[in-house]
C-alpha positions as CSV (number, residue, x, y, z in Angstrom):
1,X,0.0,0.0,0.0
2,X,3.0,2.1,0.7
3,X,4.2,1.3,-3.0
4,X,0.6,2.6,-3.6
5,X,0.5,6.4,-2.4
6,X,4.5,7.0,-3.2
7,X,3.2,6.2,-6.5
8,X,0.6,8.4,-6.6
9,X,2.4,11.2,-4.9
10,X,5.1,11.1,-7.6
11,X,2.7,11.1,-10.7
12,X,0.8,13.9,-8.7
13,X,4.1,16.4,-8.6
14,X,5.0,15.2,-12.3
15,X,1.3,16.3,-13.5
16,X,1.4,19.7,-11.9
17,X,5.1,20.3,-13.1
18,X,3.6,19.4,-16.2
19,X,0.6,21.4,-16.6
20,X,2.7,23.9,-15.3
21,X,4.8,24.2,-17.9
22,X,2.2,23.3,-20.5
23,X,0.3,26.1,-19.4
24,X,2.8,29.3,-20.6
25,X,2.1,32.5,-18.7
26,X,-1.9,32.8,-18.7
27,X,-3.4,30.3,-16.6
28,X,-2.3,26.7,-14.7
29,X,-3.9,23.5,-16.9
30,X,-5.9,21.8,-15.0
31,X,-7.4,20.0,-18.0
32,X,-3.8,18.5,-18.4
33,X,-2.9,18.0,-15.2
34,X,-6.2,16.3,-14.1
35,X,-5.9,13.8,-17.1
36,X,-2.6,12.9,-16.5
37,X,-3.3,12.3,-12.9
38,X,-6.5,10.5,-14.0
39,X,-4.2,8.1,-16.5
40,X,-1.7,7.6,-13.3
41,X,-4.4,6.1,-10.7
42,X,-5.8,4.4,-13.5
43,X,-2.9,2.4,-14.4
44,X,-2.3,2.0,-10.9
45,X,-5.6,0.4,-9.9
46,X,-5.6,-1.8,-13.0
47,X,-2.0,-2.7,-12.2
48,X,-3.1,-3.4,-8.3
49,X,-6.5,-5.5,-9.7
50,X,-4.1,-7.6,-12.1
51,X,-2.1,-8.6,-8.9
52,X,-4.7,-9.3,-6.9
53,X,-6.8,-11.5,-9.5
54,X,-3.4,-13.4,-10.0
55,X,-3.0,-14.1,-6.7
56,X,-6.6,-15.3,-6.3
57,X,-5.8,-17.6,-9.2
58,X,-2.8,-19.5,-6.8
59,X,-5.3,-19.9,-4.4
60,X,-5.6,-24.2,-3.7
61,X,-8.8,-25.4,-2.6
62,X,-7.2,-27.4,-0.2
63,X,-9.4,-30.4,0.7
């Protein structure tokens, strides 16, 4: 879970240094940095929902 939120932290300062610098001098881009933050947990939940269905699969019935 730790793995988790440093991951999410780092895509989070890397998405706002992004949209930062996308944006020029009018206005911050949100539209930018939301999406890219958006792609970021999305990977990360369907990388942390790949794991755990794996791990269901080793699963013995053990009679």
């Amino acid at each position: 879970m730790i793995r988790f939120a440093l991951t999410l932290v780092f895509f989070g300062v890397l998405s706002l240094v992004v949209g930062s610098l996308v944006s020029g001098d009018d206005y911050f881009d949100w539209g930018v940095t939301g999406g890219l933050f958006a792609l970021a947990v999305a990977g990360e939940c369907a990388r942390f929902w790949l794991k755990r269905s794996r791990a269901k699969k080793r699963q013995s019935s053990g009679i």
